[in-house]
PDB file of N, CA, C and O in Angstrom:
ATOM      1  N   UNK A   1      84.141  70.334 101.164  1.00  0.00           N
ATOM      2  CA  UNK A   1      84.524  71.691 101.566  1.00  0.00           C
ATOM      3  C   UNK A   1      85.721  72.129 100.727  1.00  0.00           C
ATOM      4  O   UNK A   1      86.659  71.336 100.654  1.00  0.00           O
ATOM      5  N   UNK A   2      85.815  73.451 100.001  1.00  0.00           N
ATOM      6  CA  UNK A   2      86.638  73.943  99.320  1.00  0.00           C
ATOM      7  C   UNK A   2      88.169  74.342 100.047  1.00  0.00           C
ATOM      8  O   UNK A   2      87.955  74.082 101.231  1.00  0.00           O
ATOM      9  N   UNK A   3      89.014  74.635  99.989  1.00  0.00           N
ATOM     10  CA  UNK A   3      90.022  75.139 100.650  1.00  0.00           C
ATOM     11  C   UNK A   3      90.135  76.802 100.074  1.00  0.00           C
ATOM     12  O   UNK A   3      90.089  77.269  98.936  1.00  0.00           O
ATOM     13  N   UNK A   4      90.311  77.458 101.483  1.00  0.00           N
ATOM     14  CA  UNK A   4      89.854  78.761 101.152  1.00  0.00           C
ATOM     15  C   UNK A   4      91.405  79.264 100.234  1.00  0.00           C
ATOM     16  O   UNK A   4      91.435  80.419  99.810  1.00  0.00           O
ATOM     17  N   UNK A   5      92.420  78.493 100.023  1.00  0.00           N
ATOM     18  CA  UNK A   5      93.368  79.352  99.637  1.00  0.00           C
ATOM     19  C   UNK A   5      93.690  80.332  98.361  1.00  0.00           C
ATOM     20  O   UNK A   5      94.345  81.350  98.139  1.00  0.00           O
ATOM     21  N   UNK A   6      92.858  79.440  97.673  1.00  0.00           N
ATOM     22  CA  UNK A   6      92.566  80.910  96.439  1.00  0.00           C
ATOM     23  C   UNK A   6      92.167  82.102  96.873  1.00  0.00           C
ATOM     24  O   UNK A   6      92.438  83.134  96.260  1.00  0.00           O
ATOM     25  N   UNK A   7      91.517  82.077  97.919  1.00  0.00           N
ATOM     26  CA  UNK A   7      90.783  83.256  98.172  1.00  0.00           C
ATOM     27  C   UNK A   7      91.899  84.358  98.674  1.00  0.00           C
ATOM     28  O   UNK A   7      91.987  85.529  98.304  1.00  0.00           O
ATOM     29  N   UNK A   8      92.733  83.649  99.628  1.00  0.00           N
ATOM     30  CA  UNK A   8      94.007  83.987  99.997  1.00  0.00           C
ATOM     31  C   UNK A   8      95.238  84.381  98.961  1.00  0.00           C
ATOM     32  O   UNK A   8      96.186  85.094  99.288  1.00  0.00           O
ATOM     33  N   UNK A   9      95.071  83.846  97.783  1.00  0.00           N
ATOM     34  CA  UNK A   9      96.041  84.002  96.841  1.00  0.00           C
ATOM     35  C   UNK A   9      95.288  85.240  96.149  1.00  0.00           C
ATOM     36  O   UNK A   9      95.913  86.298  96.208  1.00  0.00           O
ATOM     37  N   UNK A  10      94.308  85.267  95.639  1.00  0.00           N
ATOM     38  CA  UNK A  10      93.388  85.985  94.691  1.00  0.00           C
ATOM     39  C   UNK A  10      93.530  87.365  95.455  1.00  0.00           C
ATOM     40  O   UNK A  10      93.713  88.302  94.678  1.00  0.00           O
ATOM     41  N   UNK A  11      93.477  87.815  97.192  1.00  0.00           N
ATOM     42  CA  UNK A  11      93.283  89.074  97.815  1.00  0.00           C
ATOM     43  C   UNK A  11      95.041  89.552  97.983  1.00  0.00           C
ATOM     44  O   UNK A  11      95.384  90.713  97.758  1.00  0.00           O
ATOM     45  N   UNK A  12      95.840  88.691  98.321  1.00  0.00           N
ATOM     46  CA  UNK A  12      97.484  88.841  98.138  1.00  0.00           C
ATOM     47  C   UNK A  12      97.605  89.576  96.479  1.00  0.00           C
ATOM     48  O   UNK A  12      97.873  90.721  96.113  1.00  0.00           O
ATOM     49  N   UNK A  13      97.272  88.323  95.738  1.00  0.00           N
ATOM     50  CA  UNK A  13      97.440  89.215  94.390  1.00  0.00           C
ATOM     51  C   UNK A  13      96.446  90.264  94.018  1.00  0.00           C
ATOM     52  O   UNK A  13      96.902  90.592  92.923  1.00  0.00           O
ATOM     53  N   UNK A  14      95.428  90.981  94.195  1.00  0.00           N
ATOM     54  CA  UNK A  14      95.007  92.634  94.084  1.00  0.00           C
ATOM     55  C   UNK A  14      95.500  93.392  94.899  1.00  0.00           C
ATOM     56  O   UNK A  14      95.375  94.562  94.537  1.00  0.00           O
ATOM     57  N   UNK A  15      96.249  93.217  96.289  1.00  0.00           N
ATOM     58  CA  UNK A  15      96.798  93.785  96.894  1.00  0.00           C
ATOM     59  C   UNK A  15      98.341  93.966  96.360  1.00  0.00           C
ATOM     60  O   UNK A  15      98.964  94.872  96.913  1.00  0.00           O
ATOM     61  N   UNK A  16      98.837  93.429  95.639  1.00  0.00           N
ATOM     62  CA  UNK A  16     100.122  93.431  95.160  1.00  0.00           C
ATOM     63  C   UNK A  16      99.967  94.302  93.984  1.00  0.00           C
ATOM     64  O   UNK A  16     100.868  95.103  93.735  1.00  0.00           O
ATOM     65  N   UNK A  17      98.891  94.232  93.209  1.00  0.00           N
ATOM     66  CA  UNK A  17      98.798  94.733  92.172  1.00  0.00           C
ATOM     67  C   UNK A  17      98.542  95.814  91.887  1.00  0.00           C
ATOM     68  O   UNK A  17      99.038  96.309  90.875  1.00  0.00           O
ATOM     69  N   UNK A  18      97.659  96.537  92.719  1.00  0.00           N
ATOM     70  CA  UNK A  18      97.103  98.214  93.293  1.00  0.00           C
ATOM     71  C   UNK A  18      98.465  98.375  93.714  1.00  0.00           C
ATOM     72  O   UNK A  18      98.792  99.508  93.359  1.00  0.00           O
ATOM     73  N   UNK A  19      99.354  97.850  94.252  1.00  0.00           N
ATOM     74  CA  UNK A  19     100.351  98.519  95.403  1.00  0.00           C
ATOM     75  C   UNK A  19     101.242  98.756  94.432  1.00  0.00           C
ATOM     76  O   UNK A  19     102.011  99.693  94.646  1.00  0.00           O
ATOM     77  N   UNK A  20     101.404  97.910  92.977  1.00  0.00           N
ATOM     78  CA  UNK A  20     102.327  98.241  92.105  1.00  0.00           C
ATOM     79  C   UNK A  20     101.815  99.439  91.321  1.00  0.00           C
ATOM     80  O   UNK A  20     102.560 100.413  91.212  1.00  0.00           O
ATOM     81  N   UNK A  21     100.711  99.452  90.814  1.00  0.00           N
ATOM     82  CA  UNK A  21     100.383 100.938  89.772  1.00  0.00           C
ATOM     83  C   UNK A  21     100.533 102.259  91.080  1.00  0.00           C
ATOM     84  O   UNK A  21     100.805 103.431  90.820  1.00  0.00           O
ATOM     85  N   UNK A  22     100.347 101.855  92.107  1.00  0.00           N
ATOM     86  CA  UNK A  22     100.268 103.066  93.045  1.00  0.00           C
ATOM     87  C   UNK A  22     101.779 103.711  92.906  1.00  0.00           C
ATOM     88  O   UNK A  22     102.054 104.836  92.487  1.00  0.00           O
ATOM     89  N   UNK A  23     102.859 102.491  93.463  1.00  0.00           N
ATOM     90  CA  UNK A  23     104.188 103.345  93.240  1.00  0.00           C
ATOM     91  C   UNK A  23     104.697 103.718  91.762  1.00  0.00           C
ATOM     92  O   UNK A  23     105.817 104.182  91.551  1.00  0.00           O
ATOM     93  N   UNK A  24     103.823 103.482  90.850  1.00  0.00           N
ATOM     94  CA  UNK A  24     104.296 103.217  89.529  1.00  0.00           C
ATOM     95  C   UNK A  24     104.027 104.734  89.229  1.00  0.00           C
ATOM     96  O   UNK A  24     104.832 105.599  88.883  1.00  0.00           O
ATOM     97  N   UNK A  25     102.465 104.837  89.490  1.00  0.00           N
ATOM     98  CA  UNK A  25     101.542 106.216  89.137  1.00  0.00           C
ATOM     99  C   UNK A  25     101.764 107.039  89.765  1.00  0.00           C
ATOM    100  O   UNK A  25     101.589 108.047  89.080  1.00  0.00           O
ATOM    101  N   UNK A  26     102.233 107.441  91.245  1.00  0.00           N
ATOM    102  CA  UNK A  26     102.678 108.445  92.107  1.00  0.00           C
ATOM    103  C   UNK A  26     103.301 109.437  91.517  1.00  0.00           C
ATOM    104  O   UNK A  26     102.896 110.594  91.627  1.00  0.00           O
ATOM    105  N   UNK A  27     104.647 109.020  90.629  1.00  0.00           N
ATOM    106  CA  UNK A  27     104.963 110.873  90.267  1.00  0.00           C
ATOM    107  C   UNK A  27     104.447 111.411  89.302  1.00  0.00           C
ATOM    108  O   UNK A  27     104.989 112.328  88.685  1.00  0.00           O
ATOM    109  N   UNK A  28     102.878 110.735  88.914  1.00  0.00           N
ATOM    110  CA  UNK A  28     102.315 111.836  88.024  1.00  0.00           C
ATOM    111  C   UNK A  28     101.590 112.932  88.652  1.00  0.00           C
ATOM    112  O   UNK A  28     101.164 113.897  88.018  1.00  0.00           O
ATOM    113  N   UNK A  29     101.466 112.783  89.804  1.00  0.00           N
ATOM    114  CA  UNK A  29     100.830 113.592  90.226  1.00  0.00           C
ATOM    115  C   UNK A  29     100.971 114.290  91.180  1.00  0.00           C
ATOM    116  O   UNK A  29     100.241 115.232  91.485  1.00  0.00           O
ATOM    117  N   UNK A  30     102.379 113.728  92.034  1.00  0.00           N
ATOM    118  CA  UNK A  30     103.416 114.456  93.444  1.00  0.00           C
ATOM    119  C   UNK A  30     104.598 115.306  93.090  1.00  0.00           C
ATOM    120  O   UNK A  30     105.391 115.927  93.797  1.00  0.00           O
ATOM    121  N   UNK A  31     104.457 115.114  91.407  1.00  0.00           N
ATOM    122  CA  UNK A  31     105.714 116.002  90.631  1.00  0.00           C
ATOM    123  C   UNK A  31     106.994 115.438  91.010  1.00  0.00           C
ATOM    124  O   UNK A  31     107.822 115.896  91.798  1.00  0.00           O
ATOM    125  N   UNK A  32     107.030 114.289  90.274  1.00  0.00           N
ATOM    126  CA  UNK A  32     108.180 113.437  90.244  1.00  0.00           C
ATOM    127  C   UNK A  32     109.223 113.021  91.497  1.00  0.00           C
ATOM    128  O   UNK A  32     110.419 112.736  91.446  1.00  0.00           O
ATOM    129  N   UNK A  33     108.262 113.103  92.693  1.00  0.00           N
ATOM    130  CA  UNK A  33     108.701 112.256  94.404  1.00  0.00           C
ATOM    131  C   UNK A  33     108.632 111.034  93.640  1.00  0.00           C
ATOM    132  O   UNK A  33     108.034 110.725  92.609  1.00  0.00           O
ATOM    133  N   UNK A  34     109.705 110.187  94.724  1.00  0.00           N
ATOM    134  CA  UNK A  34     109.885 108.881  94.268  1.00  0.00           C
ATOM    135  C   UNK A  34     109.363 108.187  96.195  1.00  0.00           C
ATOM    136  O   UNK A  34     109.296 108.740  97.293  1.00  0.00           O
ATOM    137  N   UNK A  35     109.149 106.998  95.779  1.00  0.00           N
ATOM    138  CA  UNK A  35     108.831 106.826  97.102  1.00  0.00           C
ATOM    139  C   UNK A  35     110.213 105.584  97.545  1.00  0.00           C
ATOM    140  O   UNK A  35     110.189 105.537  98.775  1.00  0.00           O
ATOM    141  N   UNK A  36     111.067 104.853  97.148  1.00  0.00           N
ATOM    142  CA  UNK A  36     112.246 104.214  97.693  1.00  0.00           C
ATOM    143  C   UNK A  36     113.183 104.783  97.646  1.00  0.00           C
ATOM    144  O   UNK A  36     114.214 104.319  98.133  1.00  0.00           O
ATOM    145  N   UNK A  37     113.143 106.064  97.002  1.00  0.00           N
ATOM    146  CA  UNK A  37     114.121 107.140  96.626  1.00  0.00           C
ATOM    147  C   UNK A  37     114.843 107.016  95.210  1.00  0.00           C
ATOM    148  O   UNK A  37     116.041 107.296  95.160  1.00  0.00           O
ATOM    149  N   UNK A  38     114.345 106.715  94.352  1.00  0.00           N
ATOM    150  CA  UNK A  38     115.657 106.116  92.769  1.00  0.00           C
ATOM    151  C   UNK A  38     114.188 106.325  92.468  1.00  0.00           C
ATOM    152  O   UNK A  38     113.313 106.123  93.310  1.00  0.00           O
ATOM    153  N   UNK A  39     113.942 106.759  91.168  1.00  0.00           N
ATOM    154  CA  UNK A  39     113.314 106.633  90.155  1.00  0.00           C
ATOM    155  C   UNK A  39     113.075 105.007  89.155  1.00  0.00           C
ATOM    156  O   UNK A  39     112.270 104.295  88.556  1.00  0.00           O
ATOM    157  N   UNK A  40     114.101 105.141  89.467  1.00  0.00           N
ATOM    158  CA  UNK A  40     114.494 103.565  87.991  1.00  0.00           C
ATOM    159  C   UNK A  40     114.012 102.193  89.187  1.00  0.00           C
ATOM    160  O   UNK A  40     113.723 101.106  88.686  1.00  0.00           O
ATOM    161  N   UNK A  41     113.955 102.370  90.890  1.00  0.00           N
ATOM    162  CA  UNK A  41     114.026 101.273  91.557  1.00  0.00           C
ATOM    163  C   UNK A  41     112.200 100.972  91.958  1.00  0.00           C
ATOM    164  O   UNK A  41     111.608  99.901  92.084  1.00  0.00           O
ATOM    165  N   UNK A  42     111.582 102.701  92.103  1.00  0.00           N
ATOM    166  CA  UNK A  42     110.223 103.022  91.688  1.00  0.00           C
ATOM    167  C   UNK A  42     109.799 102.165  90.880  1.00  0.00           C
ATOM    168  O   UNK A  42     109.158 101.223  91.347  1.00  0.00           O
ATOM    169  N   UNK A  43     110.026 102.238  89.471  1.00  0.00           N
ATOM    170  CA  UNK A  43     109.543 101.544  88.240  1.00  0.00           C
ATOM    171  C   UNK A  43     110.126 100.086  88.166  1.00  0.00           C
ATOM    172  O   UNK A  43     109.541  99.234  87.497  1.00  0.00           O
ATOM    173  N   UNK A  44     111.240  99.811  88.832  1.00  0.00           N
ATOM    174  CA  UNK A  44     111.683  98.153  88.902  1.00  0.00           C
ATOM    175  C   UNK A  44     110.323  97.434  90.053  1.00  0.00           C
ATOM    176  O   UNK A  44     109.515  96.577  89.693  1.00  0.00           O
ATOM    177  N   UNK A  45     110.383  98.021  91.352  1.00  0.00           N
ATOM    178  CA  UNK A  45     109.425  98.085  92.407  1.00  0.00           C
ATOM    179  C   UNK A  45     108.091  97.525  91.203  1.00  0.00           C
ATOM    180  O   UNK A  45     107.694  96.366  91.086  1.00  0.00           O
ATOM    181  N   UNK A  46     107.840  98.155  90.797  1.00  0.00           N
ATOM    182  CA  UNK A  46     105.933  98.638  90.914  1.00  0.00           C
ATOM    183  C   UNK A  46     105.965  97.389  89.295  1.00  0.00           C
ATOM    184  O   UNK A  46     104.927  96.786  89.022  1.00  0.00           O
ATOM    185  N   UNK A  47     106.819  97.254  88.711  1.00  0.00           N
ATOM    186  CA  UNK A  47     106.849  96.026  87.453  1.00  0.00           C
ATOM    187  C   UNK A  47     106.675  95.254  88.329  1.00  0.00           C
ATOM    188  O   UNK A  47     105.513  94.901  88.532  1.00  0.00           O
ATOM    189  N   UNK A  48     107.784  94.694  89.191  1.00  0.00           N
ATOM    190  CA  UNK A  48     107.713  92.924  89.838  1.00  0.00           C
ATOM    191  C   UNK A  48     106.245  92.967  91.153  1.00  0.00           C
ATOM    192  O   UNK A  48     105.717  92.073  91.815  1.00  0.00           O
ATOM    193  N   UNK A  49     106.052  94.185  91.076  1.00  0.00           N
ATOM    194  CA  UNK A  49     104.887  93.904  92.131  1.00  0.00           C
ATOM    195  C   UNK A  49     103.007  93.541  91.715  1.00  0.00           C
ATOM    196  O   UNK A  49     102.128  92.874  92.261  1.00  0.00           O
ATOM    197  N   UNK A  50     103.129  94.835  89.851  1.00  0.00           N
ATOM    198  CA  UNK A  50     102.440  94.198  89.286  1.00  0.00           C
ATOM    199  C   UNK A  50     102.455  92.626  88.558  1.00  0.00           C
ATOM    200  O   UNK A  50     101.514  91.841  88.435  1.00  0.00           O
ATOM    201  N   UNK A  51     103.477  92.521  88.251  1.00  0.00           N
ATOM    202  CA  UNK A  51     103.277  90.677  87.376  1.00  0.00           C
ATOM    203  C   UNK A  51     103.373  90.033  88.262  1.00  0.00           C
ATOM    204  O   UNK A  51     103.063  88.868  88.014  1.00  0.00           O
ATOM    205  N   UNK A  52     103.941  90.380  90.151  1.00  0.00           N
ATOM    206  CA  UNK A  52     103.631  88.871  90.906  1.00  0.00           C
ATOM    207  C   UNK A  52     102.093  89.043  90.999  1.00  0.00           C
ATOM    208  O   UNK A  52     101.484  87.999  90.768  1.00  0.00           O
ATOM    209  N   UNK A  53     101.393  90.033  91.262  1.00  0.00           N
ATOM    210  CA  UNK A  53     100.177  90.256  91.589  1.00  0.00           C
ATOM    211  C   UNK A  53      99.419  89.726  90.403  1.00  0.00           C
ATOM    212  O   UNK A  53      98.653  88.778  90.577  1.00  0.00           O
ATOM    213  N   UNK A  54      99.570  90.265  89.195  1.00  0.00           N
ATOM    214  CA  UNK A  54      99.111  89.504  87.849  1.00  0.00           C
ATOM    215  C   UNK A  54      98.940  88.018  88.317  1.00  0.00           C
ATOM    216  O   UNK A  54      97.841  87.580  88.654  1.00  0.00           O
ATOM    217  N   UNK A  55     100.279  87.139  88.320  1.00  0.00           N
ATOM    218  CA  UNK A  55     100.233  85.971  88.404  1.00  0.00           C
ATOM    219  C   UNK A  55      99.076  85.044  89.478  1.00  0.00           C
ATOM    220  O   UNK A  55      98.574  83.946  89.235  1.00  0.00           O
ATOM    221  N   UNK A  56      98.900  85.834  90.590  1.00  0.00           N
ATOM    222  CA  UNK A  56      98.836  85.460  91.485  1.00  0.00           C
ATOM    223  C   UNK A  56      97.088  85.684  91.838  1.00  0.00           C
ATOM    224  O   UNK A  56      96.283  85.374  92.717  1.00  0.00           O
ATOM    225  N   UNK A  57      97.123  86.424  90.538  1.00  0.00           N
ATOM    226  CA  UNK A  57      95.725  86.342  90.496  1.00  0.00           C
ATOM    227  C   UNK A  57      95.172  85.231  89.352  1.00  0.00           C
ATOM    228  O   UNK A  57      94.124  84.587  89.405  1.00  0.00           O
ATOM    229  N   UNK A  58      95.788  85.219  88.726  1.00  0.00           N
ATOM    230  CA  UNK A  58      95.880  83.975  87.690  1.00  0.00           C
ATOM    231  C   UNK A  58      95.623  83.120  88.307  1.00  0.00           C
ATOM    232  O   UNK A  58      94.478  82.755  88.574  1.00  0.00           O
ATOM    233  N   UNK A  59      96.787  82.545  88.715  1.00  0.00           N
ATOM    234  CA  UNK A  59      96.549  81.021  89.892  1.00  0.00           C
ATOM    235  C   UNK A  59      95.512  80.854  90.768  1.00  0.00           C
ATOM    236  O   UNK A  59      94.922  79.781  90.885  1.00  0.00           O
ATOM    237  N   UNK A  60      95.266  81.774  91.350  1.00  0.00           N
ATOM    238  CA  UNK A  60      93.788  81.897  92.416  1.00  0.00           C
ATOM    239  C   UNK A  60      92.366  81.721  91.515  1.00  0.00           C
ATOM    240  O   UNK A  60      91.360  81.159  91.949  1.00  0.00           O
ATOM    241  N   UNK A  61      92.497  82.326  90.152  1.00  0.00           N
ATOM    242  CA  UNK A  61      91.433  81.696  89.591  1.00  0.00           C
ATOM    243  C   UNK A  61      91.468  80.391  88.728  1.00  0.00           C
ATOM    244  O   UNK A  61      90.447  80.010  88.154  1.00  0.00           O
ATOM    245  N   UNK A  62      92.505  79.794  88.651  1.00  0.00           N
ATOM    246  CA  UNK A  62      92.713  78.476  87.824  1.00  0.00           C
ATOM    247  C   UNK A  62      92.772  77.283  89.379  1.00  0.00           C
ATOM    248  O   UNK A  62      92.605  76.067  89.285  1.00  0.00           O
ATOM    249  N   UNK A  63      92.997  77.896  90.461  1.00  0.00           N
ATOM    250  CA  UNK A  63      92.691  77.239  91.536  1.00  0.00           C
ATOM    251  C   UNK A  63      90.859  76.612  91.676  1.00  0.00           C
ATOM    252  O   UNK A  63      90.333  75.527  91.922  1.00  0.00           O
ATOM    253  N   UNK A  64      90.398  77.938  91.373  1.00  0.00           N
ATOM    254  CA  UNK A  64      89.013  78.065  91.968  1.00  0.00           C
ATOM    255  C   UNK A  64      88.405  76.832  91.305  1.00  0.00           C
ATOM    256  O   UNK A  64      87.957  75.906  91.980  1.00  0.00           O
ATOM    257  N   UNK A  65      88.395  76.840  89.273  1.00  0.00           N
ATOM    258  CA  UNK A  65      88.076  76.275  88.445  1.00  0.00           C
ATOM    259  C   UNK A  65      88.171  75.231  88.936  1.00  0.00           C
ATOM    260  O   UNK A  65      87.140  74.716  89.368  1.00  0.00           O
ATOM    261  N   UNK A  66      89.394  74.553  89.050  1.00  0.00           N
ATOM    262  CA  UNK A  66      89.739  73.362  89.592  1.00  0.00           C
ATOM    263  C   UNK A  66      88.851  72.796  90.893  1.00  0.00           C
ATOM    264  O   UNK A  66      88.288  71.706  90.794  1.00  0.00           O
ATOM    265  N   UNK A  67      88.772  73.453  91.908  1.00  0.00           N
ATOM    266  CA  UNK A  67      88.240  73.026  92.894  1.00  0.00           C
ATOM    267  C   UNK A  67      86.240  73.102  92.481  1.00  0.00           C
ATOM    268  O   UNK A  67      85.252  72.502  92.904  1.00  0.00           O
ATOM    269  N   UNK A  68      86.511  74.259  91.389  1.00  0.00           N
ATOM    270  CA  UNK A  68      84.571  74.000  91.704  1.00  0.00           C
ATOM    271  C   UNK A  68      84.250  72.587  90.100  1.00  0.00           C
ATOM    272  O   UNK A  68      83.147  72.126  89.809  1.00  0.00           O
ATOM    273  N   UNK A  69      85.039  72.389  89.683  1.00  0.00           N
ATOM    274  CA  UNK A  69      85.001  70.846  89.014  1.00  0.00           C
ATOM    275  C   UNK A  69      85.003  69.950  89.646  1.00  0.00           C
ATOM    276  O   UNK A  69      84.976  68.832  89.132  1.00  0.00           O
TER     277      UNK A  69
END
């Protein structure tokens, strides 16, 4: 039996990762609303939320590999 935690890592990281282009992409189209209020904390926000999400999708599939070997 596999351990489901990639699966768990793999849905954490697309959820992290949508959630980063979302605050990233928002003032193209709300006419420059910020959603934590700072502009510069927006774009700090939505970087570390895409590359943990990046990563974290990484690992969930170098998990999988591993386990289906």
């Amino acid at each position: 039996m596999s351990s489901p935690r990639w699966v768990v890592t793999f849905v954490l990281g697309v959820i992290m990762f949508v959630l980063g282009v979302y605050v990233g992409a928002r003032p193209l189209w709300t006419h420059n609303s910020v959603v934590t209020g700072a502009r510069w904390l927006d774009m700090a926000f939505a970087a570390v939320f895409m590359l943990r999400g990046w990563l974290n999708v990484r690992t969930a599939l170098h998990r999988r590999a591993r386990t289906d070997s």
